[in-house]
Structure formats: C-alpha cells, structure tokens
C-alpha positions as CSV (number, residue, x, y, z in Angstrom):
1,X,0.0,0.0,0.0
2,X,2.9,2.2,0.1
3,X,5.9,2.6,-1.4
4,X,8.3,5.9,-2.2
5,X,6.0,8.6,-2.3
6,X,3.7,6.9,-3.1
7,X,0.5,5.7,-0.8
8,X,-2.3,3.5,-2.5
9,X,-5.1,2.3,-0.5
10,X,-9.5,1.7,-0.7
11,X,-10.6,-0.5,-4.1
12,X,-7.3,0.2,-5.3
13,X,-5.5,-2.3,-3.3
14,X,-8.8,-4.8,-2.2
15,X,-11.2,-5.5,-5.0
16,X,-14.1,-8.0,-3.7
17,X,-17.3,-8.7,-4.8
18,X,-19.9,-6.4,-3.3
19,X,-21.5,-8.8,-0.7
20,X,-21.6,-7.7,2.7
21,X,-21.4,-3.9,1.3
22,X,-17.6,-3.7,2.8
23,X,-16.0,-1.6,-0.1
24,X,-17.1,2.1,1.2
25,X,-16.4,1.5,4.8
26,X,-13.1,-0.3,4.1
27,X,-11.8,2.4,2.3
28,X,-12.3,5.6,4.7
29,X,-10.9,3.0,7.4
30,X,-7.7,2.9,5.3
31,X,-7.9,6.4,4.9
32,X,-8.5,7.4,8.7
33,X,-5.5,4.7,9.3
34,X,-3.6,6.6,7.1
35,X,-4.5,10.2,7.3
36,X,-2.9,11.1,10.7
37,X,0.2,9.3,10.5
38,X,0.7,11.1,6.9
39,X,-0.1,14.4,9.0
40,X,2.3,13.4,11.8
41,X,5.3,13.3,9.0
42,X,4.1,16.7,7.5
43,X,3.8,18.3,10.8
44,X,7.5,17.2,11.9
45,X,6.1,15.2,14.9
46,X,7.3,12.1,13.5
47,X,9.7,10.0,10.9
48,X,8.4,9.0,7.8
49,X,9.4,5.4,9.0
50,X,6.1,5.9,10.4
51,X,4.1,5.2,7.1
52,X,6.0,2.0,6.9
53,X,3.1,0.5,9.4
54,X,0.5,1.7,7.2
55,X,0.8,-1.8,5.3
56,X,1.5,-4.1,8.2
57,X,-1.8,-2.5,9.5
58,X,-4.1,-2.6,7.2
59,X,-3.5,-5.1,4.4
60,X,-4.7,-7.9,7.3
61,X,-8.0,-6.0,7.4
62,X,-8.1,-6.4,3.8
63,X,-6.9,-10.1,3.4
64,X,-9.9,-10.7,6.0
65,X,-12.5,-8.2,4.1
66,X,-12.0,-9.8,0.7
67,X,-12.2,-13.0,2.5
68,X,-15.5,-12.4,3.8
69,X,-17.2,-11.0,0.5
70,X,-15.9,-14.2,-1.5
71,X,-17.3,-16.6,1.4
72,X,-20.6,-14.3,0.9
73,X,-20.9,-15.4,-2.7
74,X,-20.3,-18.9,-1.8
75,X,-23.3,-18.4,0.4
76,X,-25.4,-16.7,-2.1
77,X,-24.7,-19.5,-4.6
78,X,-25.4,-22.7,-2.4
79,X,-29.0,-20.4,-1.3
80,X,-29.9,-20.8,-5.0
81,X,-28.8,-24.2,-5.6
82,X,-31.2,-24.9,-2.4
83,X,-34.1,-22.5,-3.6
84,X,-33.7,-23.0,-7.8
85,X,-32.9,-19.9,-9.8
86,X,-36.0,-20.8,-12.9
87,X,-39.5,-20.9,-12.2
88,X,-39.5,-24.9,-12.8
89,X,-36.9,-25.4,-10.1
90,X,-38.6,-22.6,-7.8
91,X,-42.0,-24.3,-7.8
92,X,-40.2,-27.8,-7.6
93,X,-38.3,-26.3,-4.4
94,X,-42.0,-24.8,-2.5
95,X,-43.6,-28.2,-3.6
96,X,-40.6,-30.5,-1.8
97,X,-40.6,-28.3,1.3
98,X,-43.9,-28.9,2.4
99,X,-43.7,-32.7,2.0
100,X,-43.5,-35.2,4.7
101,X,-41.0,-37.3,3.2
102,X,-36.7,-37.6,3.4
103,X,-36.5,-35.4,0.2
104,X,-39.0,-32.8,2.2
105,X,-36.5,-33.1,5.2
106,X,-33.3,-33.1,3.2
107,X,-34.2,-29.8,1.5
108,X,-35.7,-28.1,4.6
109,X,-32.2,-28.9,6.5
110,X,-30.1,-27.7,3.5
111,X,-32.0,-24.7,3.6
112,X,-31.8,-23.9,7.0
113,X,-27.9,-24.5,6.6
114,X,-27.9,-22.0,3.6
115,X,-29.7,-19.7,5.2
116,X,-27.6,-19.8,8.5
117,X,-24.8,-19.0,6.4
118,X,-26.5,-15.7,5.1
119,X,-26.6,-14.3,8.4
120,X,-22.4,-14.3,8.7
121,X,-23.9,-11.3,6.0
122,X,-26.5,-9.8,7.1
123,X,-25.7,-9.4,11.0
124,X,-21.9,-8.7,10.4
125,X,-21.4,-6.4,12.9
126,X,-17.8,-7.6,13.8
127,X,-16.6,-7.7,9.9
128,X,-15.9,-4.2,9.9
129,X,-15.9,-3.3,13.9
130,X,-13.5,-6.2,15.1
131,X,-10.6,-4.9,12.9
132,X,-7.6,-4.3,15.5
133,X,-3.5,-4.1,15.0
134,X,-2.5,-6.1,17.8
135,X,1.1,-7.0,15.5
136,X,1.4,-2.9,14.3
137,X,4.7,-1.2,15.3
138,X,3.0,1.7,17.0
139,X,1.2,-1.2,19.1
140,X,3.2,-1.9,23.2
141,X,1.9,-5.0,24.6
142,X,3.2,-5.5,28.2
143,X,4.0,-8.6,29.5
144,X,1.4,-7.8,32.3
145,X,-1.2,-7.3,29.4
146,X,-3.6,-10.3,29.0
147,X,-5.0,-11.2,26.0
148,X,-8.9,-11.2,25.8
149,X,-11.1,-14.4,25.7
150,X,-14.8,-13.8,24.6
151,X,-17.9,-15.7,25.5
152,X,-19.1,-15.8,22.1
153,X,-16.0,-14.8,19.7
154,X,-17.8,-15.0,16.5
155,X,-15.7,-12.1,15.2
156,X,-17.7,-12.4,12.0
157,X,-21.0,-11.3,13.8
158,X,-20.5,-10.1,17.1
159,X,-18.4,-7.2,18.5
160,X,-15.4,-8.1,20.2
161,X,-14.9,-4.9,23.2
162,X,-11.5,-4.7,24.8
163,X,-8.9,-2.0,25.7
164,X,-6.3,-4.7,24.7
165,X,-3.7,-3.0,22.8
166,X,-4.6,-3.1,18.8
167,X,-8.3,-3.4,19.8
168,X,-10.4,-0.3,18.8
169,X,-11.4,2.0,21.7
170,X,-15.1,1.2,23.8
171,X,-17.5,3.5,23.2
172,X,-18.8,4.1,27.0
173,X,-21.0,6.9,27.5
174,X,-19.8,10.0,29.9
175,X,-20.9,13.1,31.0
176,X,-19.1,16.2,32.7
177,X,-19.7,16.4,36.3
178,X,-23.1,18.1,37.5
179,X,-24.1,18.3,33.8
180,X,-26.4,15.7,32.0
181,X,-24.9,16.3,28.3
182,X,-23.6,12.5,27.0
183,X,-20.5,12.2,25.4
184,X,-18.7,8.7,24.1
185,X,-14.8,8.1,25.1
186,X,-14.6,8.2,21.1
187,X,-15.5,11.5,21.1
188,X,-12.7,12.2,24.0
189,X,-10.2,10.4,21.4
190,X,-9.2,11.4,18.0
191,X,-9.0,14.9,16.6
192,X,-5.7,13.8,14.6
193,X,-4.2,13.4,19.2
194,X,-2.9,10.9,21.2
195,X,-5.2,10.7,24.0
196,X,-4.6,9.4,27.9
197,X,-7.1,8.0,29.6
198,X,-7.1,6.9,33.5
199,X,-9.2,7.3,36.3
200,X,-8.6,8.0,40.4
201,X,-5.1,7.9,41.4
202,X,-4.0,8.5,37.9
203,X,-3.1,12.4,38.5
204,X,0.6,11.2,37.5
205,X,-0.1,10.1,34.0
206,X,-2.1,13.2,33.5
207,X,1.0,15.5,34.9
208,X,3.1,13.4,32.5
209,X,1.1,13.8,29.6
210,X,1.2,17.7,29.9
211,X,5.0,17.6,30.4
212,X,5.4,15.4,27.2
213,X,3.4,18.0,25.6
214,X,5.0,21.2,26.6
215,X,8.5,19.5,25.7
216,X,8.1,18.2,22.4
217,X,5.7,18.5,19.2
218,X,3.3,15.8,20.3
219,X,0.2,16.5,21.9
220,X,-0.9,14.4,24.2
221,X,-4.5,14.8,26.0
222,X,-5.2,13.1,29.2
223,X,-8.8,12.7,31.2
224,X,-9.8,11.1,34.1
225,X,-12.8,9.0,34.2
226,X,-14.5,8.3,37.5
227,X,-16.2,10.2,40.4
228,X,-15.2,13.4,40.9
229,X,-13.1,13.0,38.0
230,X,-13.2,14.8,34.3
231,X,-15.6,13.1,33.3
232,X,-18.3,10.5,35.4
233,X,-19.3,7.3,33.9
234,X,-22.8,7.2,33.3
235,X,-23.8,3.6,33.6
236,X,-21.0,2.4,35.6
237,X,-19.8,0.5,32.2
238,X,-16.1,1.6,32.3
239,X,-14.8,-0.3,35.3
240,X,-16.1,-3.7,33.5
241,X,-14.2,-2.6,30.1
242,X,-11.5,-0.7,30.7
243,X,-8.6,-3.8,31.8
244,X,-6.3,-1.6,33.7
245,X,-6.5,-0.3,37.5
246,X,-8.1,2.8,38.4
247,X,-5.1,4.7,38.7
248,X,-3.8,2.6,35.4
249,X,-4.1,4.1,32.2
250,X,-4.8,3.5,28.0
251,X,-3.1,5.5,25.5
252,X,-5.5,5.4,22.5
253,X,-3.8,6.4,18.8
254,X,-5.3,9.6,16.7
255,X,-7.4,6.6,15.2
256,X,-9.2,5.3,18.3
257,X,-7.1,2.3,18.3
258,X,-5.0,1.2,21.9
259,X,-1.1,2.0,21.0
C-alpha cells in the first residue's frame, strides 16, 4: 500500500465482490489509518518510517474483508442451488418443502444450513468493527497485558470490546460532572491526538502527559474518568471494560485504536 511517495489504499488495493457492502467503509478505514500518521510526517512530529506501518496494519483488514465477501458469494450461490434460480426449479423447491418425506427433510435442512450461512452477512457487525493491529509497530503489549477471551468470539457477527492494545477504543457513554450532556470516550479520542485516559489515582499520567506535551511537538490529551473525576461514567460500564487499574491508564492512537 505504500511505497516511495507513493500511498495506495480503498478498491485500489482490495477488490471483492460487493457482498456484505464492505468496499465504502473499508476504504475511509484505510484512509483514517492513514491520514494522521501522513499528517504526523508533514507536521514534523514524526519520521516517515512511520508510514512503513501503514501496510502491516491494514493489508490484514483487507486479506480478511475480501475473504468475507468471497465466502458471501459462496453463500449466495449454495441459497440458490437450495431455492432454484427458474421458475421450474422454484415451484419444484416450494412443492418438496412442504412434503412429509426424506426429500422434504433433506431440503428443509439444507435450507436452514444456507440460510444460517447468510446471516455471517447480514448481521456482520464484527466484519468491519472487530478490525484491531494487535502486531502494528505503534502497538506496546506489556507482558502484564492479557489477551482477551470472549464468550461468544464469533468475530464475524459479534463485536469483540476490549482496551487490549490493537483493539479499537469502547464507546462508553460519559458526561461532565453536574451536567447531563452525553458524550462517548470516542469522542474524548481522536481529533488527529494521542489521548490518555485513567481514572482516580491517575493524576501522575495526567502531569506526564502535559510535560510530554510542553516538551516536544506531540500532543498528548489526558482525562480522568470516575467520580469526581473529568468526566463520570454514566452507567458504571467503564470499570467492567477498561482492563487496567483505576489509577492505570490507555493510550488510544489519533485513530481510536489502543497504541
């Protein structure tokens, strides 16, 4: 996806079929992957050996994308063996299913089984919201950092919410103290940043953060979440998401993912 000056990303570098409607969405994903990082190196706040993860990042999203849309059309194509694609095999196909014989139950099963396989289409929430850099170079996994388990880890259909490093950042609804405005931690994230987040006892990372910032050309934004804190957790949904202490703390990337 890149090379030299050069940076190529969207339908350019991941042609599927349409199924599962993943083109659009794909393509501003590369392009928010790529946009800050490409600012970073115009800005001066960073090398250009920074782009070099712009490939390791995303061409895994795509490999698993165009994977997806292909298995789709497999899916679409054993449905109309099942159901017939001419009227003939249509009115064959209604007369069968009603029957109380082994051919009635034989169809009825391999339609059920088609049909099944649809869904990894039309409920694939995870497709697009499961993508994560866990292996990226601007990625630090501790050795104190466990990775997740999931009760269901369908990553297909289901979303998959962890502050494990590569993961993308919870949305968790907040609110400023005394006022009843909502905001997400996404919108606390982003805006082309790093951003900090702890909670009570953390009053070191946020002193660090503004020293990193005053030093160099990197900002870094840091908030507390908590009671009596920047901002209060509004259904008590952080402490169950977050993975770190209270006084422990995420660094989210300009792209909402965990560095």
């Amino acid at each position: 996806m890149f090379q030299g000056n050069v940076i190529c990303f969207g339908d350019a570098t991941h042609r599927h079929p349409p199924i599962n409607g993943l083109g659009s969405n794909t393509c501003i994903s590369d392009a928010f992957n790529i946009a800050w990082k490409l600012a970073y190196v115009l800005k001066g706040q960073a090398s250009s050996a920074i782009l070099d993860t712009i490939t390791p990042d995303r061409k895994p999203v795509a490999v698993g994308v165009v994977r997806r849309a292909n298995e789709g059309m497999v899916a679409h194509r054993d449905l109309w063996q099942v159901i017939g694609l001419v009227k003939e095999e249509q009115d064959r196909f209604f007369e069968v299913r009603a029957q109380a014989s082994a051919d009635g139950k034989s169809l009825r099963q391999n339609l059920d089984a088609a049909i099944e396989k649809i869904t990894n289409e039309v409920q694939a929430l995870g497709i697009q919201m499961n993508q994560s850099y866990v292996n990226s170079a601007l990625t630090k996994i501790e050795n104190v950092d466990i990775h997740p388990t999931f009760a269901d880890p369908n990553p297909i259909k289901h979303l998959l919410v962890s502050t494990f490093p590569g993961y993308h950042l919870p949305h968790i609804w907040l609110c400023e103290p005394g006022k009843k405005e909502r905001l997400s931690t996404l919108d606390l994230a982003g805006h082309g940043v790093f951003t900090l987040l702890t909670g009570i006892g953390g009053d070191k990372w946020k002193v660090t953060a503004a020293e990193l910032t005053h030093r160099s050309k990197l900002i870094l934004n840091a908030f507390s979440i908590g009671y009596r804190q920047d901002y209060a957790d509004m259904y008590r949904d952080w402490p169950k998401i977050r993975e770190v202490d209270e006084d422990g703390a995420i660094l989210v990337r300009p792209d909402h993912f965990i560095a």
